[in-house]
C-alpha positions, 0 to 999 in steps of 0.5 A, spaced: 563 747 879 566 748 873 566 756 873 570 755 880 575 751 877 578 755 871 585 757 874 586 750 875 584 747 868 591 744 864 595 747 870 598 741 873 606 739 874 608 734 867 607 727 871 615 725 867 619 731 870 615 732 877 612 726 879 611 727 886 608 734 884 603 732 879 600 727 884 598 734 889 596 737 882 592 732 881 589 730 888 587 738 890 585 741 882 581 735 881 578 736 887 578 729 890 581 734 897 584 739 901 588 740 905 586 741 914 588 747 919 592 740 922 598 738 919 598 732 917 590 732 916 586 732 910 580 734 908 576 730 903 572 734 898 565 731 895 568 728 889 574 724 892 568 722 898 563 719 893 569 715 890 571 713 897 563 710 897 563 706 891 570 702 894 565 702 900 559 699 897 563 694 893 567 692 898 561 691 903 558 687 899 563 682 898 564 682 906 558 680 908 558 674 903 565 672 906 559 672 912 562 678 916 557 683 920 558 691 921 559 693 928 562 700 930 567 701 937 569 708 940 574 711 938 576 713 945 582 708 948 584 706 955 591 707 955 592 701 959 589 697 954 594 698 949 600 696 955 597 689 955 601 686 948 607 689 949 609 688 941 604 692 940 604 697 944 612 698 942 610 697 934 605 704 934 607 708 940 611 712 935 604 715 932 600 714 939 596 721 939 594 721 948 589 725 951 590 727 958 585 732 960 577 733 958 577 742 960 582 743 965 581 736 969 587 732 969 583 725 967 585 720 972 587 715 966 590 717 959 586 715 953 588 714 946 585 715 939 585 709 936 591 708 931 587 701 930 582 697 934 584 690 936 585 692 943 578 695 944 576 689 940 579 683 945 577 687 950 569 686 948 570 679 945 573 677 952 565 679 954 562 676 948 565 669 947 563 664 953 562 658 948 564 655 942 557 656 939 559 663 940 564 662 933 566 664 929 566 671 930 566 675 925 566 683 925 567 689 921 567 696 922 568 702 918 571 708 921 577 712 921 583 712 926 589 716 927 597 715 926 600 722 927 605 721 922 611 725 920 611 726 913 604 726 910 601 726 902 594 726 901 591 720 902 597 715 902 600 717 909 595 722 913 595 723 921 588 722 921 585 717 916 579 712 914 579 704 912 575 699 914 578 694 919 575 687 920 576 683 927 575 675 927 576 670 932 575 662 931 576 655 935 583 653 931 590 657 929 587 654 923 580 657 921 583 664 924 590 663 919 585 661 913 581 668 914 587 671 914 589 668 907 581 669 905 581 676 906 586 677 902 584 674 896 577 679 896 582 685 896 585 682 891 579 681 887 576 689 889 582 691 887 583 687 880 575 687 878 573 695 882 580 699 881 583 695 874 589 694 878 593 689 878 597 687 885 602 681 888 600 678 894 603 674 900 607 674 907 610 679 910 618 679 913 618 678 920 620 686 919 615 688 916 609 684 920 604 687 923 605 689 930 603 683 936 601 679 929 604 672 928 603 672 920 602 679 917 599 678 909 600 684 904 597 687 897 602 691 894 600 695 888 606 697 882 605 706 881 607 709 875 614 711 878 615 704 879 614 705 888 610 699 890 603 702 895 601 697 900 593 696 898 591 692 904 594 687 910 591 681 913 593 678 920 593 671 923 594 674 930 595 666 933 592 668 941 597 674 943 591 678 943 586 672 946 590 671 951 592 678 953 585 680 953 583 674 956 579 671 950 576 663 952 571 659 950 569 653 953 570 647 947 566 641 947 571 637 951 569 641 956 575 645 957 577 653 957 581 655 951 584 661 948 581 663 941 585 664 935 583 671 931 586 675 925 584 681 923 585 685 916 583 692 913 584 697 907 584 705 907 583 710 903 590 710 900 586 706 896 584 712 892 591 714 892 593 708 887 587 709 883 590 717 882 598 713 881 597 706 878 592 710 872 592 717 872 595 721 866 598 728 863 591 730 863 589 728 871 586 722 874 583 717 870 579 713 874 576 705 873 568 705 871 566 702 878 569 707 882 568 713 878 562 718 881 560 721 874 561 715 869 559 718 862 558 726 862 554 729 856 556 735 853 551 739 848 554 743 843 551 749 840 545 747 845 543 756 846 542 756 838 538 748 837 534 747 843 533 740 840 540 739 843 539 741 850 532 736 850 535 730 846 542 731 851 538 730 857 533 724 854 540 720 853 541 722 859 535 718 863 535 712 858 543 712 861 540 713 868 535 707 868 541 702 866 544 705 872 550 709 869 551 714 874 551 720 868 551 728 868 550 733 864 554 739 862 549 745 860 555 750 863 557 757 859 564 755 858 566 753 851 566 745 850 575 745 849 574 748 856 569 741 859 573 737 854 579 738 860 575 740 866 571 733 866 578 729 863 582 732 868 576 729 873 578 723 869 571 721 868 572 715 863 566 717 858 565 723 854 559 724 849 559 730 846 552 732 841 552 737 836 547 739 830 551 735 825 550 730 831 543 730 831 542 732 823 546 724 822 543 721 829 549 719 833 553 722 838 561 722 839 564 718 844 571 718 847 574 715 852 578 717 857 583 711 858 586 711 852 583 717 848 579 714 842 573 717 839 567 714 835 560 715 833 554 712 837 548 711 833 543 715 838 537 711 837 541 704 837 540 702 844 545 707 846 544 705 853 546 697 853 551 699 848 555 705 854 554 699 859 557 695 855 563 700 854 564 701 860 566 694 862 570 694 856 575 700 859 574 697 866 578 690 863 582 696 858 585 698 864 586 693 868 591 690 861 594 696 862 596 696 868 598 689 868 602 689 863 605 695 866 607 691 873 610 685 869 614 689 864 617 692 871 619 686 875 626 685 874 630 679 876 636 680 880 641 676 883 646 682 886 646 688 889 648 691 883 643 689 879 638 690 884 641 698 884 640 699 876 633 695 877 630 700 883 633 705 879 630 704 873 624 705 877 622 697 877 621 692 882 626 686 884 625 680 883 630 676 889 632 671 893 634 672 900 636 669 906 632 671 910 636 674 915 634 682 918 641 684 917 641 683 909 634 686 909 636 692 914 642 693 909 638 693 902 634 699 906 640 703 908 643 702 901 637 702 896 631 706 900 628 700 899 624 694 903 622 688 902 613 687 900 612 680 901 614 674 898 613 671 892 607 666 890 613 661 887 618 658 892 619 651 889 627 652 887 629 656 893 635 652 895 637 652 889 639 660 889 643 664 893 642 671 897 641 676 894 645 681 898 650 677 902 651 670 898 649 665 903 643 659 902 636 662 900 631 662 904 625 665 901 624 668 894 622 675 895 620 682 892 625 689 894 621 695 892 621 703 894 615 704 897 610 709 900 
């Protein structure tokens, strides 16, 4: 693999002169993707797919400890369905992909390729729910969905794209709302534990909820150029959808009531944050959790001292029964080249072995995340310690990239200091009144949009408006997205 990327070794954009170049350097020279023959589509290439399997795996598990099971729906959509909650069909008919024949037959109904699922969801719940012993209903499925997007970056916006998307239904507005709020404090942990990335939580602005939602929950993740990422939503839907749907249960009362859903998903866009949250000069570099090759082993001299090659791979093995996912590079190319090719893939550690390495019975380690280099003794449980290590750079990274996002929040109280601050490449720190044409002129004027609200809102009352100088309402954060 190596040999059929030479031409693409230190050959990405400066990451401070053209960010949004280094980006797309990264994605495809790295070779997490590529590009499909539709445009807007992408293809994902082995590595960036095994990365996208780990976030998989991790999040999985964390579902079902939260009591969710996996299902799957057909991707395939009456159109009609999409009719029946006008919010909704208004919030995504602009991406709606429709097909209208199968071969040269007109179908007597359009069908849509599903942009998300709570319509084909409400439809079998309405089936599935009689009883409220049939509650709570909690199903999962992970699929792809298709939103034909106008301008397109690989993973962070692209027509066709993969995530998960959970859909629960309860007895109360209550249990269906804390779903909502639980959810979102499981993708905070995966984010903070699995991908090192810190995020602010909270409720969405009535602009930017969820379409046919009654409450819309984000994650918002702060980039290396200071643009916020949505990193996943959850959903209180109330009962728009049961009742569009015609979602009832029979209560204990003996009488029939519509049920109370939420729904919440993440996507690959995830993989994006990872590149632009920790990547570098040098190309990716990816928390340990999340990284398909967690240590690469690189011989040096091996052709010339047979024992090098054999100590490498016995490293390797006793690296493998501790559960690190590791490889050995016995390729032709000289070790400056391996040095880049595996740090441009930003593999978090590197273990070099040499003669002089072996005469004094260690090994050279370097961290990708900060570039440190230290001497491990071979025989001294390398294992336990490279474990260890990879803990450590996992708590290293999410530091890091915590200090970075506070350090570029910034309090402002006008539409000048808001304009310095976006500038500055900071997310704002504001209180607002809560009126849309307040918000729909920071948007028109700064290119930015309000994320979610802030955790503290005790002395709201107390600050005026942002933009228009009236009574507060909420404390907000106004960022540039993607």
């Amino acid at each position: 693999m190596a040999g059929n990327n030479d031409r693409f070794v230190n050959q990405i954009a400066d990451i401070k002169a053209d960010y949004t170049k280094w980006y797309t350097d990264v994605c495809l020279k790295s070779e997490l993707c590529d590009y499909g023959p539709v445009k807007g589509t992408m293809i994902f290439r082995p590595y960036g797919y095994a990365i996208w399997e780990l976030i998989q795996a991790e999040a999985d598990k964390r579902f079902k400890a939260h009591g969710v099971n996996n299902a799957y729906f057909p991707m395939l959509i009456p159109q009609s369905f999409l009719m029946r909650e006008a919010e909704h069909v208004e919030g995504f008919a602009p991406e709606v992909a429709t097909v209208t024949h199968v071969g040269n037959a007109e179908l007597a109904e359009k069908l849509v390729l599903r942009p998300t699922s709570e319509t084909i969801i409400g439809n079998m719940y309405s089936k599935w729910i009689e009883s409220y012993r049939d509650l709570p209903l909690k199903l999962n499925q992970w699929a792809n969905v298709v939103r034909w997007e106008k301008t397109t970056r690989p993973f962070l916006r692209t027509s066709e794209f993969l995530w998960q998307e959970g859909h629960t239904a309860f007895a109360t507005a209550e249990e269906a709302n804390a779903d909502a709020l639980e959810m979102l404090e499981v993708y905070k942990e995966l984010a903070n534990d699995v991908l090192a990335l810190p995020v602010l939580i909270g409720q969405k602005s009535e602009k930017e909820k969820f379409a046919g939602a009654v409450a819309t929950y984000g994650m918002e993740a702060m980039m290396k150029d200071g643009k916020s990422l949505q990193s996943g939503t959850t959903h209180y839907l109330g009962d728009n959808f049961a009742k569009a749907f015609d979602v009832k249960f029979l209560d204990k009362d003996g009488t029939h009531k519509y049920a109370y859903q939420a729904s919440w998903g993440i996507s690959t866009r995830l993989i994006g944050a990872i590149i632009m949250a920790h990547g570098d000069e040098r190309g990716l570099c990816l928390p340990p959790k999340v990284a398909p090759v967690q240590v690469v082993i690189i011989p040096i001299g091996a052709a010339k001292n047979p024992d090098v090659a054999v100590k490498a791979e016995e490293i390797k093995s006793s690296l493998v029964a501790a559960g690190v996912r590791v490889t050995v590079d016995n390729g032709e190319q000289s070790p400056g080249f391996k040095f880049n090719h595996w740090e441009l893939r930003g593999v978090p550690v590197r273990i070099e072995l040499g003669a002089r390495d072996l005469a004094s019975g260690v090994v050279t380690v370097c961290r990708r995340d900060n570039s440190e280099k230290f001497t491990m003794p071979i025989d001294g449980g390398i294992a336990a310690s490279t474990v260890k290590l990879l803990d450590g750079i996992s708590a290293d990274m999410l530091e890091k990239a915590q200090a970075f996002t506070t350090e570029h929040i910034v309090p402002v109280s006008s539409m000048e200091e808001m304009e310095k601050a976006l500038d500055g490449g900071n997310f704002c720190d504001a209180y607002w009144c809560e009126d849309r044409a307040c918000e729909d002129k920071i948007k028109q004027q700064y290119a930015a949009t309000s994320r979610v609200f802030h955790a503290d809102q005790s002395h709201v009352g107390e600050h005026t408006c942002v933009c228009c100088g009236k009574k507060a309402k909420r404390r907000i954060y106004f960022a540039r997205a993607y």
